[in-house]
C-alpha positions in Angstrom: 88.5 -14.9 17.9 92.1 -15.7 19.0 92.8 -16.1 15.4 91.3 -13.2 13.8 94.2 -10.4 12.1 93.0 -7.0 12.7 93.6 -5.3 8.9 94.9 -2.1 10.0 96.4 -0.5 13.7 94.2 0.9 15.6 91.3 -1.6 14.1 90.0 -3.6 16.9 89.1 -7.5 16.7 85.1 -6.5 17.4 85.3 -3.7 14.3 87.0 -6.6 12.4 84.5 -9.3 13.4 81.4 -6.6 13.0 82.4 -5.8 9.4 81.2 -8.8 7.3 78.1 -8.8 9.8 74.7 -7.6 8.9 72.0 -6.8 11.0 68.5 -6.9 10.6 65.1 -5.4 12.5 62.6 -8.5 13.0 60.1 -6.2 10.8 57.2 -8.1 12.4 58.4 -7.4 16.1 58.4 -3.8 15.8 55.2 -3.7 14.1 53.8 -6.0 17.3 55.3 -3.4 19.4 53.8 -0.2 17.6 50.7 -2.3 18.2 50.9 -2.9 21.4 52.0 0.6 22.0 48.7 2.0 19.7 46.7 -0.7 22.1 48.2 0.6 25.5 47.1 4.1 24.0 43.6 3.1 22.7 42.8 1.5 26.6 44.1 4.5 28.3 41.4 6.8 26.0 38.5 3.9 26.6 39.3 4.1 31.0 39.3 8.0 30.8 36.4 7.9 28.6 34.5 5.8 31.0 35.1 7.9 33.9 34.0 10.9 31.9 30.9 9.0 31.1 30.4 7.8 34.8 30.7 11.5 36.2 28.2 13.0 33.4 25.6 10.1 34.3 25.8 11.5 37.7 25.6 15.0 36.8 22.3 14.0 34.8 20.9 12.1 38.0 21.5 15.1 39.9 19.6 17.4 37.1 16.9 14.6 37.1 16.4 14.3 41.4 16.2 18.6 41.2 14.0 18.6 37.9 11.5 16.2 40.1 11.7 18.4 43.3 11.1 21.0 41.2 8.1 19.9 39.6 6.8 18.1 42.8 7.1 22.0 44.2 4.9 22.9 41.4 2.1 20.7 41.5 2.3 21.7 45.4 1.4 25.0 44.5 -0.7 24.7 41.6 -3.2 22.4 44.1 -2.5 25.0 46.7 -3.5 27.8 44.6 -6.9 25.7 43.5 -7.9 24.8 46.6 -7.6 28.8 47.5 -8.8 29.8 44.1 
């Protein structure tokens, strides 16, 4: 670098060095991190999914213990009602 001419003043060495230099994207990096990014997504859906599915289970247990009471209650009565009928 001590030996690099800058073409013009005002050019810096860097801007001198930099302008036979190309640069390239690792193509198959950034696809690994849209991946992993689509991935991170796709597991955040699945654990919010889950939970939704764990708290509708239990809404449906709850429907299913007061259906049972209910119909218990019923057959209570209907035998009530024979046995006075």
């Amino acid at each position: 670098m001590e030996n690099v001419q800058v073409d013009f003043a005002g050019q810096t060495v860097l801007e001198k060095i930099d302008e036979g230099v190309q640069y390239f994207t690792n193509s198959l990096r950034n696809e690994e991190e849209e991946n992993l990014a689509d991935i991170k997504a796709l597991n955040y859906n699945l654990e919010k999914l889950k939970q939704e599915k764990k708290r509708l289970a239990q809404i449906k247990n709850n429907y299913v213990y007061s259906n049972k009471e209910r119909i218990e209650e019923i057959r209570r009565l209907r035998q009530l009602i024979d046995e006075l009928g």
